[in-house]
C-alpha positions as semicolon CSV with decimal commas, in nm:
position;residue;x (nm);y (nm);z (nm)
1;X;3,298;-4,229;2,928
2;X;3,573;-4,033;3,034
3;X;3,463;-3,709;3,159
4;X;3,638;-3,370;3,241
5;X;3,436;-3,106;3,429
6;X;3,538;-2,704;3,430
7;X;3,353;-2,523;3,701
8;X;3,369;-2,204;3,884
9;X;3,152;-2,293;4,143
10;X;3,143;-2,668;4,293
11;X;3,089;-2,820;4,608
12;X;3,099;-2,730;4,935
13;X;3,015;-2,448;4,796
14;X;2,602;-2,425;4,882
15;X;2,439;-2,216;4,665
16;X;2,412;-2,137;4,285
17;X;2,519;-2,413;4,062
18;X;2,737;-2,605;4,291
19;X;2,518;-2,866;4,484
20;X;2,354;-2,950;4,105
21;X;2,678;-2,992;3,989
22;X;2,801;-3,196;4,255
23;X;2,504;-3,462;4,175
24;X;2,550;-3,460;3,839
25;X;2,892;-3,592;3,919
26;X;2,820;-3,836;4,185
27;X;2,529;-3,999;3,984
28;X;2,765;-4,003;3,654
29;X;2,991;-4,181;3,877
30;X;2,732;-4,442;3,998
31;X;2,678;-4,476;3,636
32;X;2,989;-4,579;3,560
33;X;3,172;-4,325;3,381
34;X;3,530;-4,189;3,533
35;X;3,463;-3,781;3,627
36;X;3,705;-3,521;3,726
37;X;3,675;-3,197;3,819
38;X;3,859;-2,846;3,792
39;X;3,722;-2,590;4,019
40;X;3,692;-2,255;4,113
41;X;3,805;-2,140;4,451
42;X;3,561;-2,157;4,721
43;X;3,395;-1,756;4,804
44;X;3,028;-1,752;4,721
45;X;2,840;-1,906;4,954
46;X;3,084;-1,940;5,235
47;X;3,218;-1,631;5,379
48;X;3,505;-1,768;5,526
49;X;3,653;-2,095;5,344
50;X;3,791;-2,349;5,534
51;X;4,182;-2,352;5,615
52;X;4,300;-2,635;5,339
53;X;4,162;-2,372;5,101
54;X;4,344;-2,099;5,228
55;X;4,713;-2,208;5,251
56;X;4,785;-2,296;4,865
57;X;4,738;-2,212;4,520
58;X;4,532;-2,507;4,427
59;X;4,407;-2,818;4,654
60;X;4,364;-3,203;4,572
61;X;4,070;-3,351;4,687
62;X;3,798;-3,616;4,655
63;X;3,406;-3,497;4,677
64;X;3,134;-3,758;4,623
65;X;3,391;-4,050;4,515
66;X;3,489;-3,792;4,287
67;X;3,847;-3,670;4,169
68;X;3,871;-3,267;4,237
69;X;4,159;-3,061;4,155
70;X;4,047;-2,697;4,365
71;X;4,194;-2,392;4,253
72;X;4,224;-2,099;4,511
73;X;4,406;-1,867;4,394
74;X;4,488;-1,621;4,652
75;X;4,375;-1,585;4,981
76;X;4,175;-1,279;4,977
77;X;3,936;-1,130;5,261
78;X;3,725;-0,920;5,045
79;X;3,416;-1,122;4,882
80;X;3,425;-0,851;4,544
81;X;3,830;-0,938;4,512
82;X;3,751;-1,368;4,539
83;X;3,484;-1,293;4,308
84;X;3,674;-1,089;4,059
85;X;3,928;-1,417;4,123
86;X;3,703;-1,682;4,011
87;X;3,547;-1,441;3,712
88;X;3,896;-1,350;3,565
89;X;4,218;-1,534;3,637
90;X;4,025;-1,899;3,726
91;X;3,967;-1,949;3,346
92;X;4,330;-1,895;3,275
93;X;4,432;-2,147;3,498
94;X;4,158;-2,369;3,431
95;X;4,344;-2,428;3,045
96;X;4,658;-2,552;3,237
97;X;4,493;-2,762;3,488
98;X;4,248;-2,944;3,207
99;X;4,500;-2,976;2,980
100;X;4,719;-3,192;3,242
101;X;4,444;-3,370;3,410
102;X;4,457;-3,710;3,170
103;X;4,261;-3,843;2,911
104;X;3,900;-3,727;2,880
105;X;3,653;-3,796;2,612
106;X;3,436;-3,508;2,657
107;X;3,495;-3,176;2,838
108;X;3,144;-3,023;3,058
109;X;3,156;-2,638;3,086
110;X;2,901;-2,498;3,237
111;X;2,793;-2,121;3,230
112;X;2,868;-1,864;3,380
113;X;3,128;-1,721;3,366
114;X;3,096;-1,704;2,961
115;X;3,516;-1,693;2,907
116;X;3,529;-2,026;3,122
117;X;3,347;-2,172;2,758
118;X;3,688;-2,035;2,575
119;X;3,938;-2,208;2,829
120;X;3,676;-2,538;2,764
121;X;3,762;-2,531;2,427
122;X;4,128;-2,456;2,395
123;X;4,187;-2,778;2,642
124;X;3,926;-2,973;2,400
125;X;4,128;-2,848;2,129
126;X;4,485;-2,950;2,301
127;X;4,283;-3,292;2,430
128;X;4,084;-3,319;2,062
129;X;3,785;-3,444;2,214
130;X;3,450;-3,259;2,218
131;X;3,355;-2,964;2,476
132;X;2,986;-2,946;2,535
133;X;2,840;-2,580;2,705
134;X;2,612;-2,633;2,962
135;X;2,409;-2,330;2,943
136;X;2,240;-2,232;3,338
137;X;2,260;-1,848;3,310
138;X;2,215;-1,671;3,020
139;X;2,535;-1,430;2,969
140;X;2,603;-1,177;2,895
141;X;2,214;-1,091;2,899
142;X;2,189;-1,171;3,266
143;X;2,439;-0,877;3,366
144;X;2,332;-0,694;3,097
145;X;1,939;-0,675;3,243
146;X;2,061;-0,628;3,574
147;X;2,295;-0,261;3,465
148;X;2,631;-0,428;3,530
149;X;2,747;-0,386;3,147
150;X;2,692;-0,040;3,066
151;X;2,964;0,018;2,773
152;X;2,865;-0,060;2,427
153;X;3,198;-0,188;2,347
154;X;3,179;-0,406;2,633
155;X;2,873;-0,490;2,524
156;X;2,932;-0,602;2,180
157;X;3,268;-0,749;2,280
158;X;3,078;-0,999;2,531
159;X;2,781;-1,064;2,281
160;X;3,089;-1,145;2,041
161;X;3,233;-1,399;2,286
162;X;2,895;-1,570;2,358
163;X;2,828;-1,645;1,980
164;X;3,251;-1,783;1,954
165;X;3,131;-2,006;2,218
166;X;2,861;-2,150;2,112
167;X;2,975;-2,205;1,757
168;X;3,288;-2,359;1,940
169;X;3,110;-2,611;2,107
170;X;3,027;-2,938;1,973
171;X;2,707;-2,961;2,161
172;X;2,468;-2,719;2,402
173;X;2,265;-2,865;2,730
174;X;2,045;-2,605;2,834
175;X;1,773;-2,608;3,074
176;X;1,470;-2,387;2,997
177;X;1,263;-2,308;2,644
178;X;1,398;-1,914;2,643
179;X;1,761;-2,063;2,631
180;X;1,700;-2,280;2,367
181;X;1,509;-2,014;2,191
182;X;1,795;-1,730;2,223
183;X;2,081;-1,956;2,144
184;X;1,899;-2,028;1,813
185;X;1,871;-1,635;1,787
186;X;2,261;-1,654;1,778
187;X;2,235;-1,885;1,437
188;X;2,307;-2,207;1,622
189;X;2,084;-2,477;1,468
190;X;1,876;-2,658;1,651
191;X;2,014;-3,020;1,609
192;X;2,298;-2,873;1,850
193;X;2,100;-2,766;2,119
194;X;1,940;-3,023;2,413
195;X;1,686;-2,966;2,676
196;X;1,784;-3,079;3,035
197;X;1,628;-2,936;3,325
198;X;1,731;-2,843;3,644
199;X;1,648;-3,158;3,930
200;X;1,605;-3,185;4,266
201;X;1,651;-3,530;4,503
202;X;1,314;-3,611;4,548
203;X;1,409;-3,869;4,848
204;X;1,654;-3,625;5,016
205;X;1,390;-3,340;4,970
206;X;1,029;-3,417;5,044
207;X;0,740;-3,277;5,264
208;X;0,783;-3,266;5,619
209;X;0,573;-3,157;5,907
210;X;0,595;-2,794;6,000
211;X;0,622;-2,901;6,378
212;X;0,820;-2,993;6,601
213;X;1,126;-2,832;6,370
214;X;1,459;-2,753;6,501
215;X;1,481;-2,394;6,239
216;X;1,119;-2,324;6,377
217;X;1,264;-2,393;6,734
218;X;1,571;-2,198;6,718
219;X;1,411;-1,903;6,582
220;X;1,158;-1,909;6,813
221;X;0,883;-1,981;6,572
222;X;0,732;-2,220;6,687
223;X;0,328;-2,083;6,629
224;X;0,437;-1,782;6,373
225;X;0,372;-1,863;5,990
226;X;0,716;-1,832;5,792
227;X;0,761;-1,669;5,486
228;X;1,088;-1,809;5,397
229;X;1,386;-1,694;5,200
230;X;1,701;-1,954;5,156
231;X;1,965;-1,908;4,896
232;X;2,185;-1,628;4,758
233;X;2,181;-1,311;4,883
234;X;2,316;-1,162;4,556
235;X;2,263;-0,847;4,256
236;X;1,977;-1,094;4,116
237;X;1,780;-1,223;4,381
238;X;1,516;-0,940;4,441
239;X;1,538;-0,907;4,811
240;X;1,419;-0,551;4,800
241;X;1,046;-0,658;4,691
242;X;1,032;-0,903;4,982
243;X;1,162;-0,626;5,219
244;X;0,911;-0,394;5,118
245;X;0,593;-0,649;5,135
246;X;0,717;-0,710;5,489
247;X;0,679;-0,357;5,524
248;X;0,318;-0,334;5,415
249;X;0,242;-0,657;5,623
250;X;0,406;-0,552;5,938
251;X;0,097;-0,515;6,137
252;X;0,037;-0,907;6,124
253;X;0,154;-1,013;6,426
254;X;0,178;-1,364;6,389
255;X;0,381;-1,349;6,037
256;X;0,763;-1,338;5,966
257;X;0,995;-1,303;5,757
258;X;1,293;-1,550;5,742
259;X;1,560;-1,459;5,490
260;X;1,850;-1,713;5,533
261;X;2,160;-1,699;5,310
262;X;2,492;-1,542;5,217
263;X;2,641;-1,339;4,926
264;X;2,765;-1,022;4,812
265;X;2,456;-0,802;4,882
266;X;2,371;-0,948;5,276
267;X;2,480;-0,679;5,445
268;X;2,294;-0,393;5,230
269;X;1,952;-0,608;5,267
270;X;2,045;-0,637;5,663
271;X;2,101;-0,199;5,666
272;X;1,789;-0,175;5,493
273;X;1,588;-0,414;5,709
274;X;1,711;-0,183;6,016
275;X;1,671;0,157;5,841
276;X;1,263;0,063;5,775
277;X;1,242;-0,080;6,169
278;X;1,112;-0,420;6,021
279;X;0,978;-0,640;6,327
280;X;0,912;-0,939;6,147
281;X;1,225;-0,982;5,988
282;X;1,487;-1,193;6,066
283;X;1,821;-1,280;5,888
284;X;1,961;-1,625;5,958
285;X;2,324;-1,751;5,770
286;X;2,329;-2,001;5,519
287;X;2,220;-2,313;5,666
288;X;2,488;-2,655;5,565
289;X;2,320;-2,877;5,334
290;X;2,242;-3,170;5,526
291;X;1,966;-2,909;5,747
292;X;1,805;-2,784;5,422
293;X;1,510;-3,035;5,433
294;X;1,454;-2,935;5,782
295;X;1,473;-2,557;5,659
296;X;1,222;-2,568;5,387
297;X;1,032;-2,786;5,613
298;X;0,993;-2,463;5,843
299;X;0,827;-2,258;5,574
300;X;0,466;-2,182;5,549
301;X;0,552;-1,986;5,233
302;X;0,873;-2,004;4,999
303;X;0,932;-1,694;4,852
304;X;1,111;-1,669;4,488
305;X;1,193;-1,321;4,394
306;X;1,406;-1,198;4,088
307;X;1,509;-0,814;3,951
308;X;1,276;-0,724;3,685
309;X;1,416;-0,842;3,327
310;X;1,611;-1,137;3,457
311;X;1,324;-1,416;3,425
312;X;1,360;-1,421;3,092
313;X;1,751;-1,513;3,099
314;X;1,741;-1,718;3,411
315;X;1,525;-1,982;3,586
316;X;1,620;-1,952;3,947
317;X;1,671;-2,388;4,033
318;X;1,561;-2,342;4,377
319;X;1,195;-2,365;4,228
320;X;1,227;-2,713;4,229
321;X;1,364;-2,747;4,569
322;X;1,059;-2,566;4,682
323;X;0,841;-2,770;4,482
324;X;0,986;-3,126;4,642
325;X;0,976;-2,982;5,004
326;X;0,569;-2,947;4,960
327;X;0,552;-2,569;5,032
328;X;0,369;-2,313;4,856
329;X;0,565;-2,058;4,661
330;X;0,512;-1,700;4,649
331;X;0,690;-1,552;4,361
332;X;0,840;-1,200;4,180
333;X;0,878;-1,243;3,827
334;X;0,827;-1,164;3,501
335;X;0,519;-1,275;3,406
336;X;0,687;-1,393;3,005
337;X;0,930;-1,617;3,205
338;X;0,973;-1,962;3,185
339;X;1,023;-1,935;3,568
340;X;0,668;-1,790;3,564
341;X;0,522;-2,040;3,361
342;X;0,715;-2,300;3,518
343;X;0,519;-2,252;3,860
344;X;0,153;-2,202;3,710
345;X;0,154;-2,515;3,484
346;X;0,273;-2,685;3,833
347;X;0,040;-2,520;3,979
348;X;0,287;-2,470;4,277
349;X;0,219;-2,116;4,410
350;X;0,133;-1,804;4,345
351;X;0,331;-1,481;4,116
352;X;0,343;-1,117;4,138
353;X;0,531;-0,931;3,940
354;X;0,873;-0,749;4,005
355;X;0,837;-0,422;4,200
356;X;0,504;-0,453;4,237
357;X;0,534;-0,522;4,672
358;X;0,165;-0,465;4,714
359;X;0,072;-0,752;4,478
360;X;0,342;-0,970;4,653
361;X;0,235;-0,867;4,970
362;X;-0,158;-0,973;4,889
363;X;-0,054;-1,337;4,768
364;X;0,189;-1,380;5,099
365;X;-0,171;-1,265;5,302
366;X;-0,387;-1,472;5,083
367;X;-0,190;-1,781;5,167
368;X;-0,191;-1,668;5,519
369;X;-0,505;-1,647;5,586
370;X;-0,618;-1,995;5,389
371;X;-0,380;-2,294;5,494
372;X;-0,614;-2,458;5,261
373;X;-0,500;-2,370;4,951
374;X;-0,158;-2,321;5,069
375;X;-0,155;-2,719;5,119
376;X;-0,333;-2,775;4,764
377;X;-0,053;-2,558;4,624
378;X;0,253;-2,761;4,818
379;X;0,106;-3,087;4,675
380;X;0,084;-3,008;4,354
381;X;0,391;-2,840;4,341
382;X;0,533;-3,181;4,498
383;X;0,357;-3,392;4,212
384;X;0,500;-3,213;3,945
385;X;0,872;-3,243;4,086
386;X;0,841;-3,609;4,126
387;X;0,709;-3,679;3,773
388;X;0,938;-3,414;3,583
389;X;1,242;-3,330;3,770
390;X;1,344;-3,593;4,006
391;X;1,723;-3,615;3,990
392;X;1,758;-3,946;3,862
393;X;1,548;-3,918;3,526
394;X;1,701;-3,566;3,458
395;X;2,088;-3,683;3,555
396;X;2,068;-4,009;3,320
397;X;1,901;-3,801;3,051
398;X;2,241;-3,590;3,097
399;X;2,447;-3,867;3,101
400;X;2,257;-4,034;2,760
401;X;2,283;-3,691;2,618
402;X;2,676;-3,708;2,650
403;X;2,674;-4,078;2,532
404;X;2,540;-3,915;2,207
405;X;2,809;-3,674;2,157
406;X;3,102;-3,882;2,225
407;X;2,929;-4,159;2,029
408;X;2,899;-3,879;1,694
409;X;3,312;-3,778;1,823
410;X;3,437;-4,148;1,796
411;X;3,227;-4,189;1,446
412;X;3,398;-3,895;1,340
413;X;3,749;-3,933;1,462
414;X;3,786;-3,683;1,681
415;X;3,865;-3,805;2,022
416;X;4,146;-4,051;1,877
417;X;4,435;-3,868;2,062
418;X;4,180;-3,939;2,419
419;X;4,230;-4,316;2,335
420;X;4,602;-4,318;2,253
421;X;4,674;-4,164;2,566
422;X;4,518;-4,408;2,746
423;X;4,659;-4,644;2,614
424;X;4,980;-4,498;2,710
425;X;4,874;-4,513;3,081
426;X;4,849;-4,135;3,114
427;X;4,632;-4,064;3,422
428;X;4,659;-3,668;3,490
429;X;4,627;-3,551;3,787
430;X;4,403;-3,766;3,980
């Protein structure tokens, strides 16, 4: 297969859907199939992006073996204005650069932003091959739950969008039972719809001792337990729970609170840590990707906190990172969340819900104070990754799920302009 990816996020970026994305890629490479990518600019994990991704409009490059054609857009200092970038004017060029990047058989666009779906489909119209919507957030619902949509209008116009997309697309990959159930709400049947989970590399990520550890070392950890924090700092993430059961548990002396990451909230968790004089928190940066086994590896506890509302449109994917490092999680969310459920039938850790700091606080203390069942927790968490969501069953069932669809788009005609270009010699971009 010939395969066109439209992103907004991609690697290096480190957080949110990027590193998944940048697997998926590299193992549908290995599999055979030609991939290229169109990306967003660089701006939500990295604070400031390197050079080559400052001094153009758009950037050529090869990640993973992997054709990538980065655009940056300008180069703006002000994480909201990069953001607002990659939301708003990256889908607009996204249609030009997909519509000259070659011959493709199927088009992967994965959520969000929801109007990146509308710039999958006018190139899959221009190409005439099929454009299948990889659902990993839930929009607008997400930003609607979290008070970022107030207007009705806005509202209704969004909702509006999401159904156009989905009826658009010629197939949906989604990764959780909520998705599946409220794309069906939307009157999409259920022949359209696929089940593929998140993954994690269950060879790059496994269990490793807590000591000696260079993060444990740095920090000066060394004989402290860790509750750990490592992702995006962002609207979503919950911070303010974990901030406030550090409060409550500030008395134990030997605990403390790691939060590492970046994003558009960091510095209002950091003025908050300060303004309630928390001793046993510290804020590290985003560690690079190639330290993040060593990084989980320094946790006694992985913490997992979401706003209220959200775990029922999202399923955060660092769950099963957590689960393959062998570390107990200690969660906030919504107890009718797949996220929720997700961690009890693993029996992985233990959940409190949103807002409610003095239940969190009681399961980071009950941990604490039993390494016992802290371990049991770890290992089954680590037994359910390796038999459900190791990255190479849940990549090839992506890959045989695309098979399908351009398989049903040949049978049907569809992608016949794909093969006469190629057989023109047209190469794109690459």
């Amino acid at each position: 297969m010939r395969i066109l990816l439209l992103t907004s996020q991609f690697p290096p970026e480190m957080t949110g859907n990027a590193p998944l994305l940048g697997e998926l890629c590299q193992d549908l490479k290995a599999m055979g199939h030609e991939v290229k990518v169109v990306a967003g600019p660089i701006y939500h994990s990295i604070a400031a992006p390197p050079a080559r991704y400052r001094r153009s409009a758009y950037v050529r490059e090869t990640i993973a073996d992997v054709p990538v054609l980065r655009i940056n857009g300008l180069p703006l200092k002000n994480m909201w204005f990069r953001e607002l970038f990659a939301l708003v004017l990256f889908p607009l060029a996204a249609v030009f650069a997909g519509l000259l990047s070659g011959p493709c058989d199927v088009i992967v666009c994965p959520s969000p932003p929801l109007w990146l779906g509308v710039s999958a489909w006018i190139v899959s119209m221009g190409k005439r091959c099929p454009f299948v919507y990889n659902v990993r957030d839930v929009w607008p619902a997400a930003p609607i739950k979290l008070g970022l949509v107030k207007s009705r209008i806005f509202r209704a116009f969004l909702e509006g969008l999401e159904r156009f997309v989905y009826r658009r697309s010629a197939h949906i990959i989604v990764l959780a039972p909520f998705m599946e159930r409220h794309i069906a709400s939307c009157g999409i049947p259920a022949a359209k719809i696929s089940r593929v989970p998140d993954w994690v590399d269950t060879r790059q990520i496994h269990p490793l001792p807590r000591m000696p550890n260079p993060i444990r070392e740095e920090f000066g950890l060394e004989d402290r337990t860790v509750a750990l924090y490592s992702g995006n700092m962002g609207h979503s993430c919950g911070l303010e729970d974990i901030l406030q059961a550090a409060r409550i548990l500030a008395d134990r002396r030997d605990l403390v609170f790691l939060l590492a990451g970046e994003g558009t909230q960091r510095e209002r968790f950091i003025r908050e840590a300060k303004q309630m004089k928390l001793p046993n928190v510290i804020f590290a940066p985003l560690q690079p990707r190639e330290r993040l086994p060593q990084v989980l590896a320094a946790a006694d506890i992985a913490l997992v906190p979401l706003r209220s509302g959200l775990s029922s449109v999202s399923l955060p994917s660092k769950i099963y990172t957590l689960m393959a490092s062998g570390r107990p999680m200690v969660a906030a969310l919504d107890a009718d969340g797949d996220a929720w459920k997700l961690i009890k039938e693993a029996n992985a850790g233990l959940c409190a819900r949103p807002g409610d700091a003095e239940a969190l606080a009681s399961a980071i203390e009950t941990l604490r104070r039993d390494p016992g069942v802290a371990q049991e927790l770890g290992k089954s968490g680590r037994r359910y990754a390796e038999l459900h969501c190791d990255r190479r069953l849940c990549t090839a069932a992506f890959a045989q799920a695309l098979d399908a669809i351009v398989a049903r788009a040949r049978r049907s005609g569809v992608s016949r302009i794909g093969s006469r270009n190629a057989a023109n010699g047209g190469r794109g971009w690459s």
